[in-house]
Rosetta silent file (secondary structure, phi, psi, omega in degrees, C-alpha in Angstrom):
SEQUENCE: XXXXXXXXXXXXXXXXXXXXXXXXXXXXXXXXXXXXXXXXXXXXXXXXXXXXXXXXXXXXXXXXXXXXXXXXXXXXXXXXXXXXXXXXXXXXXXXXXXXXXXXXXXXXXXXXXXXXXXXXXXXXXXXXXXXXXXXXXXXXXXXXXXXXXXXXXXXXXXXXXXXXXXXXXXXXXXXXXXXXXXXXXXXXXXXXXXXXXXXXXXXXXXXXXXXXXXXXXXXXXXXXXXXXXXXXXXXXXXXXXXXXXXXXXXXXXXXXXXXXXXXXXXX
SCORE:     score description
SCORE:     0.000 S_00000001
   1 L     0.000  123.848  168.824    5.455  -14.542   17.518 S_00000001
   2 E   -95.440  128.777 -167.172    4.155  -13.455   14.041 S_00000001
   3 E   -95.747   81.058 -167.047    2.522  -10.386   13.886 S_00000001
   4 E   -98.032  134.748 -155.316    0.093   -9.886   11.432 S_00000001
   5 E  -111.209  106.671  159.629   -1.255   -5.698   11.203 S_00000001
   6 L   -70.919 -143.982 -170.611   -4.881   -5.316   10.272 S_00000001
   7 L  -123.440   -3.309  159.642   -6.298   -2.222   10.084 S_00000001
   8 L  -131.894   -7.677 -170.652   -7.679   -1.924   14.161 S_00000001
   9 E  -143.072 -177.736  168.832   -5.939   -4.663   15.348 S_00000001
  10 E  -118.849   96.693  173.362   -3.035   -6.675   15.743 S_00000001
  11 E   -78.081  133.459  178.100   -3.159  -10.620   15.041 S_00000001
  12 E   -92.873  123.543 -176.363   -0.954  -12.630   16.946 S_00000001
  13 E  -122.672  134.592  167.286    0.002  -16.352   15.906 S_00000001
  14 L   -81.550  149.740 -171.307    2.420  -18.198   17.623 S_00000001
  15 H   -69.900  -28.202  175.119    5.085  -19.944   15.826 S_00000001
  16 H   -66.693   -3.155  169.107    4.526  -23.344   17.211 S_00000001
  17 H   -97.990  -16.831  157.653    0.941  -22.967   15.849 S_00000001
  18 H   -64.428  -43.890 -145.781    2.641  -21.972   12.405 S_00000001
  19 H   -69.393  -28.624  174.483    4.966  -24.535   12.721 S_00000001
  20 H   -60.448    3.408 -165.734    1.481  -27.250   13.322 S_00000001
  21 H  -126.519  -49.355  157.632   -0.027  -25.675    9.966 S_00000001
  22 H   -52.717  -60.164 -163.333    3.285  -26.650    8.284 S_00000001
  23 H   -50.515  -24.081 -166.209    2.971  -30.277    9.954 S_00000001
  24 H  -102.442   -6.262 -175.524   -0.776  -30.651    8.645 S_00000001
  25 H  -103.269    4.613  156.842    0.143  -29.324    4.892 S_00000001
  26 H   -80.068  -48.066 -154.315    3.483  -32.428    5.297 S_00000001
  27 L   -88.237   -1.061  167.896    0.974  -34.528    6.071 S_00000001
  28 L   -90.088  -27.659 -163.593   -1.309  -33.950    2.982 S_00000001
  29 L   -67.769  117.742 -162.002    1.937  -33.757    0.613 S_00000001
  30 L   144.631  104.221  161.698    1.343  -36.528   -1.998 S_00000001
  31 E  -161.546 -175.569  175.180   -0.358  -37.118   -5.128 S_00000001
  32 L   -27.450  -51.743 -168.011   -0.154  -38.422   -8.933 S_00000001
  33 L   -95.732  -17.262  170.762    1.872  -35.561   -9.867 S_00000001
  34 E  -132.017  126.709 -161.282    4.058  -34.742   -6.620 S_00000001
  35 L   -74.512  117.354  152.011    6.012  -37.887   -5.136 S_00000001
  36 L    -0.490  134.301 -163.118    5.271  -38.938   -1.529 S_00000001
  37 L  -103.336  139.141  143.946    7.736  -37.220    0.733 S_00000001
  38 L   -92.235 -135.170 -103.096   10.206  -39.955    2.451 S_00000001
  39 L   -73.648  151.974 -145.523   10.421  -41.149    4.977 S_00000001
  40 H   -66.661  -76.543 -179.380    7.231  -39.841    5.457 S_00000001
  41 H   -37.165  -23.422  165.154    7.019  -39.553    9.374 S_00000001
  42 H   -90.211   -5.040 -176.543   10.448  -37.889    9.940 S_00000001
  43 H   -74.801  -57.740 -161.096    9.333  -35.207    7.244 S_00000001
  44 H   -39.109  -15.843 -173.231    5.927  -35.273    8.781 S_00000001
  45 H   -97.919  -42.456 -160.568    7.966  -34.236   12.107 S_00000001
  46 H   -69.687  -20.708 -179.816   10.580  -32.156   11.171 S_00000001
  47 H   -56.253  -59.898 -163.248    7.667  -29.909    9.403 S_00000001
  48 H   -59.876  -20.830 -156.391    5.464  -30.090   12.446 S_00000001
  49 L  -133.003   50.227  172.531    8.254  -29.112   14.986 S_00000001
  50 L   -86.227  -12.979 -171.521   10.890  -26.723   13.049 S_00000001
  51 L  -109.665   46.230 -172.398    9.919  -23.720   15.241 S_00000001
  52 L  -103.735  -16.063  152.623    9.595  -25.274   18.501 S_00000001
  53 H   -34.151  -51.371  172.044   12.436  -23.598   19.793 S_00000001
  54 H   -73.429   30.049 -173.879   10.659  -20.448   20.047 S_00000001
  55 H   -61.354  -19.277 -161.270    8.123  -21.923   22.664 S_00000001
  56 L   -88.339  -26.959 -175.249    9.507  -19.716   25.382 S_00000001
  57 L   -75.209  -21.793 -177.934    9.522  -16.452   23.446 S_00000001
  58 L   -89.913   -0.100  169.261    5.499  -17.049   22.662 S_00000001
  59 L  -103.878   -8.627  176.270    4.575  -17.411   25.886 S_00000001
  60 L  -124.521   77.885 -121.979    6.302  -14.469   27.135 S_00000001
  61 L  -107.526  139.987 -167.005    6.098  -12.567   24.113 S_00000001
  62 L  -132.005  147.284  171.165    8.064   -8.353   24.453 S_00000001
  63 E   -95.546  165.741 -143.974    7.865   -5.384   22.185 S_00000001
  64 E  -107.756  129.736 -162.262   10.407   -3.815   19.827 S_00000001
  65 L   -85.540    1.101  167.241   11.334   -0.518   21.936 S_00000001
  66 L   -80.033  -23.896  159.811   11.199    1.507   18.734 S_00000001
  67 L   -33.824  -84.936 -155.826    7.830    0.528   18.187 S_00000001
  68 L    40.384   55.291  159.789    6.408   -0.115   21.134 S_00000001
  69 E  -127.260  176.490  149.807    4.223   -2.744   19.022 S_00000001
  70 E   -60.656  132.597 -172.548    4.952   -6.447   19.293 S_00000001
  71 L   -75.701  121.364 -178.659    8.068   -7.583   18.048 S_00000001
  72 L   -77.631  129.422 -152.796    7.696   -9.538   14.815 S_00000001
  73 H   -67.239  -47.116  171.051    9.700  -12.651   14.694 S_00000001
  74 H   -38.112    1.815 -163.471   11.624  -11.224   11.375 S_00000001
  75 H  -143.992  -11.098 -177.769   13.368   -8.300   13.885 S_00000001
  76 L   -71.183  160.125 -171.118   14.165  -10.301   16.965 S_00000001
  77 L   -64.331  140.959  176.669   18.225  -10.035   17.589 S_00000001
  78 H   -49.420  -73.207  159.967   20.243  -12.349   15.584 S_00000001
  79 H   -12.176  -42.236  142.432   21.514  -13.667   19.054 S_00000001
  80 H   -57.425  -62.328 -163.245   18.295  -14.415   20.167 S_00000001
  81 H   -68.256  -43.258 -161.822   17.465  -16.396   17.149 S_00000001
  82 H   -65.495  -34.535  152.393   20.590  -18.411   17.187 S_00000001
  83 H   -51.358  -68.490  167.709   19.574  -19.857   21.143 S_00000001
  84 H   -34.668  -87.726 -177.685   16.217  -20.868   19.702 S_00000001
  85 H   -42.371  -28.304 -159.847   17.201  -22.357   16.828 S_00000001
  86 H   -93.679  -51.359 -169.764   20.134  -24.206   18.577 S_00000001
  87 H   -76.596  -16.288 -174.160   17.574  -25.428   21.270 S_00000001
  88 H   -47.384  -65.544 -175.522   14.908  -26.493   18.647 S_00000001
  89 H   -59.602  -91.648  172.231   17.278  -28.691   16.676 S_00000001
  90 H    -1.905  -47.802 -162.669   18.325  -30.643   20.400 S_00000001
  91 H   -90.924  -60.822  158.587   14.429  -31.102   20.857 S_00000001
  92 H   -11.612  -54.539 -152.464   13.951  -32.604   17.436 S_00000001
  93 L   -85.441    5.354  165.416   17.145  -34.641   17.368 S_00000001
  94 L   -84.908  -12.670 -147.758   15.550  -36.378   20.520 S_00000001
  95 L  -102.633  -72.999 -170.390   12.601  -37.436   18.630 S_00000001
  96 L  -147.644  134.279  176.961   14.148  -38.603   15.117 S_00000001
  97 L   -64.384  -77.967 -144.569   17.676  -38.129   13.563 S_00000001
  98 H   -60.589  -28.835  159.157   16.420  -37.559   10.211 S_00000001
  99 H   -47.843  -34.242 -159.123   13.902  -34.869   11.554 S_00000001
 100 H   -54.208  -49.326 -160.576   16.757  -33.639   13.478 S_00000001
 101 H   -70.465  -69.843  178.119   18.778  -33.485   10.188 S_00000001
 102 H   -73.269    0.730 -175.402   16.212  -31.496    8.661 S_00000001
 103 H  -106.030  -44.176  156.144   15.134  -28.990   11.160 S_00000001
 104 H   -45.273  -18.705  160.338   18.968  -28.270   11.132 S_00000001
 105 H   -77.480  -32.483 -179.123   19.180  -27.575    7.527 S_00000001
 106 H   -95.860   -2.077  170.875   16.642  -25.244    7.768 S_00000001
 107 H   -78.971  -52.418 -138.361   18.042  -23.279   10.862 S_00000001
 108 H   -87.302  -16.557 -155.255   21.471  -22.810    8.759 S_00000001
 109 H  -101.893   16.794 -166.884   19.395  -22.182    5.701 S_00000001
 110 H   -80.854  -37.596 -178.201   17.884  -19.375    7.088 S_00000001
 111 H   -96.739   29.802  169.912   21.007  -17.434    6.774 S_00000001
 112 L  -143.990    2.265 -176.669   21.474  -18.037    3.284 S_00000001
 113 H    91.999   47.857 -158.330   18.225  -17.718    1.662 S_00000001
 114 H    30.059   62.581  168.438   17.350  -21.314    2.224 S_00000001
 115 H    72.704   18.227 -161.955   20.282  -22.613    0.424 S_00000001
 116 H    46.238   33.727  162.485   19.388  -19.816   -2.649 S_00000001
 117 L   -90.973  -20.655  174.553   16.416  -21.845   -2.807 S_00000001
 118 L   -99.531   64.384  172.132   14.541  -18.087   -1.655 S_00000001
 119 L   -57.164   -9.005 -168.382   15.970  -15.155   -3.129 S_00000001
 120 L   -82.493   -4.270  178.365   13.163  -13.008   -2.137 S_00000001
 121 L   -84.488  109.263 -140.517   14.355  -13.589    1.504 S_00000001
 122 L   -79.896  150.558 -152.373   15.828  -10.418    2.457 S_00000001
 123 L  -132.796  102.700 -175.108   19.362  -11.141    4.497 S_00000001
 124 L   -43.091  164.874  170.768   20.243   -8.941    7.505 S_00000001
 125 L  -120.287  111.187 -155.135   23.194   -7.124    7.176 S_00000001
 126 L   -96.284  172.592  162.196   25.352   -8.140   10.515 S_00000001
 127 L   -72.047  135.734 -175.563   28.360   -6.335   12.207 S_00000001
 128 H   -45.344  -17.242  179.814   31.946   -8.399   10.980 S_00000001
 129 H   -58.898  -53.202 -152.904   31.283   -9.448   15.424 S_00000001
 130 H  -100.077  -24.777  157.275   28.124  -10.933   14.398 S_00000001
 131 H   -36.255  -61.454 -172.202   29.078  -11.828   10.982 S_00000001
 132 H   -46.830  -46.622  179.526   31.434  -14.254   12.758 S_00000001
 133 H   -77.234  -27.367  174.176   29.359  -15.516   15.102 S_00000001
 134 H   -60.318  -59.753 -175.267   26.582  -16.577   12.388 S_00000001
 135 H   -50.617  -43.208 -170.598   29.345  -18.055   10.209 S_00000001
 136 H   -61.379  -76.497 -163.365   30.685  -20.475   13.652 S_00000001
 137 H   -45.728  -31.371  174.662   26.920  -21.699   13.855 S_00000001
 138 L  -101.859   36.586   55.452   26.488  -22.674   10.624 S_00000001
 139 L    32.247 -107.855 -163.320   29.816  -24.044   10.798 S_00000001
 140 H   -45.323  -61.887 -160.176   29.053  -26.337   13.862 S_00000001
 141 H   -41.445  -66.772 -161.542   25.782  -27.103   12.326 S_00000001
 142 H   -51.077  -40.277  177.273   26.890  -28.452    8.930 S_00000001
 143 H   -28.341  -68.020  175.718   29.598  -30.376   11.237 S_00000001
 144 H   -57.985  -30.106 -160.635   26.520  -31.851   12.967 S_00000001
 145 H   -81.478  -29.959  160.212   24.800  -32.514    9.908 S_00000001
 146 H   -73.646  -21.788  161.276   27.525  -34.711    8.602 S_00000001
 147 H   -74.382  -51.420  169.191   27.755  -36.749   11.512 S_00000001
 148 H   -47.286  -15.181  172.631   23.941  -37.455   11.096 S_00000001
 149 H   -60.240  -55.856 -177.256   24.318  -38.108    7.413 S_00000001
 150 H   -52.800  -22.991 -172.753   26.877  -40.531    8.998 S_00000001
 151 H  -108.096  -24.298 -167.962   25.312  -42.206   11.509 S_00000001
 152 H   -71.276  -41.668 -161.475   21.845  -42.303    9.565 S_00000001
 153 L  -125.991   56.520  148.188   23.580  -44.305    6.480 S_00000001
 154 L    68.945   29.806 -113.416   25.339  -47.008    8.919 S_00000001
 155 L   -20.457   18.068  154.915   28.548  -44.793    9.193 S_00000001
 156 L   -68.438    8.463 -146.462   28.825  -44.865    5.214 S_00000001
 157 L     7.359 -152.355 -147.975   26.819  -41.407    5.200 S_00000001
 158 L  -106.117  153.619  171.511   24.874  -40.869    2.408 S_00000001
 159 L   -75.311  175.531  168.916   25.199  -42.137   -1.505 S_00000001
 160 H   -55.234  -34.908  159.365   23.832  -39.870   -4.366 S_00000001
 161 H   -39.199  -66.911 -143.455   20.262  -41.164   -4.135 S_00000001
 162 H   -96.947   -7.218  169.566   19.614  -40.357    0.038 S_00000001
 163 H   -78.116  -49.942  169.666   21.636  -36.714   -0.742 S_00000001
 164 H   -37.354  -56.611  177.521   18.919  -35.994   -3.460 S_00000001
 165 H   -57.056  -39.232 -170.311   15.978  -37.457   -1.308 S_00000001
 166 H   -89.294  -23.560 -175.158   17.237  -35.331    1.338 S_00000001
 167 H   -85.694  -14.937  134.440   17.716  -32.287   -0.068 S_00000001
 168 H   -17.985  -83.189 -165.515   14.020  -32.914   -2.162 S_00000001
 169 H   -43.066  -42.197 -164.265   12.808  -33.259    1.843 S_00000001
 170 H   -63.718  -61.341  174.535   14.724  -30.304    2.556 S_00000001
 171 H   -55.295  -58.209 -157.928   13.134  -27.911   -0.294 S_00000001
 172 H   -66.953  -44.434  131.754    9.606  -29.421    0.483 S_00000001
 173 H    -2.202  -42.243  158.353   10.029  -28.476    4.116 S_00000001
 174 H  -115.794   44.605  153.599   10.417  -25.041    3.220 S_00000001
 175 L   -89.351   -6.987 -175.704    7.755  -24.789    0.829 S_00000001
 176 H   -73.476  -45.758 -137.477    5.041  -26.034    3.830 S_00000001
 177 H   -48.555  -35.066 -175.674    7.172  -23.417    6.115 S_00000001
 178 H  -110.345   -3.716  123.389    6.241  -20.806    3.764 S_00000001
 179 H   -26.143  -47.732 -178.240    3.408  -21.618    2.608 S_00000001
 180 H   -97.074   -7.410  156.173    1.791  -21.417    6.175 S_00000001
 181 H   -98.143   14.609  134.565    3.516  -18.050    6.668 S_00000001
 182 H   -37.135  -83.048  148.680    1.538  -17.097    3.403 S_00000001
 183 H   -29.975  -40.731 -115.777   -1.272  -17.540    5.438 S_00000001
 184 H  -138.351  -61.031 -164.655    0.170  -16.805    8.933 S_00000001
 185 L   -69.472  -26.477 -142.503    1.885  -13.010    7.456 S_00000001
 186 L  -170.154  128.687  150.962   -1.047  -11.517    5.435 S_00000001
 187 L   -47.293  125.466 -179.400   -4.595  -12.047    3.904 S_00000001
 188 L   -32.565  134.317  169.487   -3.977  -14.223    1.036 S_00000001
 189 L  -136.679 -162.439 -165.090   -2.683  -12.488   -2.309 S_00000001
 190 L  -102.802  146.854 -172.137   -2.006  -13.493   -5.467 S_00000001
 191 E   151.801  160.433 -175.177    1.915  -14.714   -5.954 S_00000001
 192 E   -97.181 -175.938 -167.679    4.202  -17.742   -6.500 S_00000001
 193 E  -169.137  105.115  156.578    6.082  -20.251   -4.243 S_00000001
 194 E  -159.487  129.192   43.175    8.947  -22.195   -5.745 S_00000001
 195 E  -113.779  133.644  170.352   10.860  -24.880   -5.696 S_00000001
 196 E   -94.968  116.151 -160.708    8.418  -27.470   -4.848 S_00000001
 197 E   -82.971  146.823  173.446    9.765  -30.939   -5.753 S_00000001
 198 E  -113.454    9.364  153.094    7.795  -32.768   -7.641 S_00000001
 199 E  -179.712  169.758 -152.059   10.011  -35.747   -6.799 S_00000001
 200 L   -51.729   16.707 -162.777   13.804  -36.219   -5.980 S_00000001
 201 L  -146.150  -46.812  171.034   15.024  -34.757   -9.220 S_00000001
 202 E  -119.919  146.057 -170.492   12.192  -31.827  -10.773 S_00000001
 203 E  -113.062  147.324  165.424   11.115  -29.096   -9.242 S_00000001
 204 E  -139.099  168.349  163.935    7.650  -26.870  -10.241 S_00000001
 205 E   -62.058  112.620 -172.610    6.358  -23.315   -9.278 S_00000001
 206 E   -95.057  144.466  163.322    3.133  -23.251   -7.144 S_00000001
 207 E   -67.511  117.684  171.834    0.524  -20.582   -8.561 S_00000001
 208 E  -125.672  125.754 -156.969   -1.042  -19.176   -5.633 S_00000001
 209 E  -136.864  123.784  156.528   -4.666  -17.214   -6.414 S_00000001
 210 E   -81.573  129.767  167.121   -7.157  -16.170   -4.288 S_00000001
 211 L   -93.654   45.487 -170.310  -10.707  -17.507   -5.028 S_00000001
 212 L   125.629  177.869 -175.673  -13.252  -16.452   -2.937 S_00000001
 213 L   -94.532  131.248  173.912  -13.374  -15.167    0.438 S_00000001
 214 L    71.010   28.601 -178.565  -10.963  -16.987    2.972 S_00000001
 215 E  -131.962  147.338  175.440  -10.454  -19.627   -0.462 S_00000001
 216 E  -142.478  151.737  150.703   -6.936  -19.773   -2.436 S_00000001
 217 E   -96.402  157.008  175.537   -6.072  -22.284   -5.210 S_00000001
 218 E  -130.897  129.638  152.332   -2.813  -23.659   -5.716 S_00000001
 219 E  -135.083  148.638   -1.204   -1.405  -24.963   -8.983 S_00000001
 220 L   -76.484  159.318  159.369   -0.156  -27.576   -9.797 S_00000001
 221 L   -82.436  112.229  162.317   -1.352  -29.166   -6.733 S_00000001
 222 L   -14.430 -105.505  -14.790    0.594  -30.700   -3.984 S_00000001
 223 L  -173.122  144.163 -166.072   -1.993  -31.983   -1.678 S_00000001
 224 L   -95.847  -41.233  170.659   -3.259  -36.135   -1.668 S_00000001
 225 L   -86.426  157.557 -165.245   -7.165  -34.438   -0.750 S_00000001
 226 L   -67.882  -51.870  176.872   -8.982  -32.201   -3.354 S_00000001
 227 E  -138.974  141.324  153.723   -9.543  -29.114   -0.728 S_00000001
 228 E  -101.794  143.107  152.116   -7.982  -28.678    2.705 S_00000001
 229 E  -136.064   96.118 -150.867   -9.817  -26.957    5.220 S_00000001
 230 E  -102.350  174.359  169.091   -7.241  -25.285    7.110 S_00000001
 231 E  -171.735  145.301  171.742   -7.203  -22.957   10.219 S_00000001
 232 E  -116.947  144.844 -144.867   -4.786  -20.964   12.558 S_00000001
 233 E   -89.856   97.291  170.964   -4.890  -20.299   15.825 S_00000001
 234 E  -124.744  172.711  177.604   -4.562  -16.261   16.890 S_00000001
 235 E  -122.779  139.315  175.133   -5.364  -13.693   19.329 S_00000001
 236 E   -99.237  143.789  165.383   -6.437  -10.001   18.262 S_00000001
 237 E  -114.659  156.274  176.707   -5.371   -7.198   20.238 S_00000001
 238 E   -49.787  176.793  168.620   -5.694   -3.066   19.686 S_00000001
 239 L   -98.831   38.521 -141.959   -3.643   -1.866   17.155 S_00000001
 240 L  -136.451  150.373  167.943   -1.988    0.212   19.316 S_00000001
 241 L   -62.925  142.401  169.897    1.443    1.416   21.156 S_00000001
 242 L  -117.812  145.919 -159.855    2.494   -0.373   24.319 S_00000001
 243 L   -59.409  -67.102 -159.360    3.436    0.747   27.589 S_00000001
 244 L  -157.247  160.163 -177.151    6.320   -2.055   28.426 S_00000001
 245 H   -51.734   -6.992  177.424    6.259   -5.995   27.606 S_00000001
 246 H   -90.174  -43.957  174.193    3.814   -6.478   30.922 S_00000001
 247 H   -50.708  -58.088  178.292    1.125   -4.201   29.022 S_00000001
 248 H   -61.267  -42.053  172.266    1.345   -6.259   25.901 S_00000001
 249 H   -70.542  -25.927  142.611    1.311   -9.633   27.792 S_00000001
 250 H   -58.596  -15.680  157.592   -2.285   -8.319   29.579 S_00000001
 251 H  -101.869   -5.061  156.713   -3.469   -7.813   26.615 S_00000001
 252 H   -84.274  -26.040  158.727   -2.872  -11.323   25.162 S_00000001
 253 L   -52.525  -40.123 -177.506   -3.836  -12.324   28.137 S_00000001
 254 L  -101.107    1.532  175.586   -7.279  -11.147   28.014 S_00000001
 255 L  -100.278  162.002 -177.060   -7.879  -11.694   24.323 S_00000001
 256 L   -89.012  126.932  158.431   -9.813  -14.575   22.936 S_00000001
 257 E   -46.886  117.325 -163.191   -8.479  -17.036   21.059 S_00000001
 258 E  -147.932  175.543 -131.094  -10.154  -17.795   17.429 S_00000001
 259 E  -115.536   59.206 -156.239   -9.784  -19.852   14.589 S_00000001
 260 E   -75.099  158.547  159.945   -9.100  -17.699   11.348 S_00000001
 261 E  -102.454  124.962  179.937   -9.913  -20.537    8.354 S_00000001
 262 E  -142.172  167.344  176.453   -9.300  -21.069    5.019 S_00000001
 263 E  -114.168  145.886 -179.215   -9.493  -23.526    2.045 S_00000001
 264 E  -117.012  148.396 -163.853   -6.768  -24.366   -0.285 S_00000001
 265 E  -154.867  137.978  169.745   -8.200  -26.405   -3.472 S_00000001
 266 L   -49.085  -45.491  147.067   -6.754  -27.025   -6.941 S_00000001
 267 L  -130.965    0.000    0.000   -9.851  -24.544   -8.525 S_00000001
């Protein structure tokens, strides 16, 4: 659950409704200046469905007992995350290997700053217990990820070409992810995004400026249409302390779902 803190309320989003707002900005990615993502339909997947693990935690969603606000997906236990992520990648890899392949790069890369493609992502600091246990997952992971290289390229795995193209796929994958938790975290502010490939080889810096109310430009621009006119799905709640995870779940219960919207546009 992402937690976004207004100033009376609390917006809720779920991550599978993040993860659908990445899936619709893969499926726009593509124009003169930034190269078609390939293949298109396992991006278009691994994008739509990277968070789908956490389906179980948004429907029963509990609050952080120091709080006693809703727990914000950045603070649930490492332990936790690792069970998610582990079932995510399974539900993917049923779909499409190369999705599979890529929603697993981006579980492992979580715990490294996407690959140093983020430095700005701040990096828990675990106990040498939990150190251990992080390092074995992305371990196993990587493990996995070479037998899908392997079985994906005919059991040659991959030449120098499909490791560029994937790790291109890889980068653009988390520029929708974080892109839509641009949106998803915060009212839009002024600030960068990068690297965004602008095909298997150069990378550029997205601009990102607000323009208007509920309007942001992006340059240079991604996107195969002129303006998107996006929207995410949340529920507002008080702004308030909560008795116990049954309080908080009665009050998502009874709030209404709405649409906030916004447009993304080159100017």
């Amino acid at each position: 659950m992402i937690v976004q803190s207004r100033e009376d309320c609390f917006l809720l989003i779920r991550q599978t409704d993040h993860a659908a707002l990445s899936g619709e900005f893969a499926t726009e990615w593509g124009n003169e200046t930034f190269a078609r993502p390939e293949p298109f339909e396992s991006f278009r997947l691994a994008a739509a469905e990277h968070d789908n693990g956490w389906r179980e935690w948004d429907e029963s969603p509990r609050i952080d007992p120091a709080t006693r606000e809703p727990w914000q997906f950045t603070a649930v236990a490492i332990a936790e995350h690792l069970s998610f992520y582990q079932q995510g990648i399974k539900n993917v890899l049923k779909l499409d290997w190369y999705a599979g392949l890529l929603v697993s790069m981006h579980c492992t890369g979580i715990y490294s700053q996407r690959y140093g493609t983020d430095p700005g992502l701040k990096l828990e600091r675990y106990s040498p217990e939990m150190e251990a246990i992080v390092k074995g997952f992305r371990e196993r992971m990587e493990d996995q990820q070479q037998h899908l290289r392997g079985q994906l390229g005919a059991g040659k795995g991959f030449g120098e070409a499909e490791e560029r193209a994937l790790w291109a796929n890889y980068k653009r994958l988390q520029m929708v992810d974080r892109l839509s938790l641009y949106f998803c975290m915060a009212p839009p502010a002024a600030g960068t995004l990068a690297p965004a490939p602008l095909d298997d080889q150069q990378d550029a810096q997205w601009q990102l400026r607000p323009s208007g109310e509920n309007k942001v430009t992006i340059a240079p621009y991604p996107f195969r249409r002129e303006a998107l006119e996006m929207g995410i799905k949340a529920r507002r709640i008080p702004r308030r302390s909560y008795r116990d995870d049954a309080e908080l779940r009665e009050a998502l219960g009874q709030a209404k779902e709405e649409l906030l919207e916004f447009t993304i546009s080159a100017k």
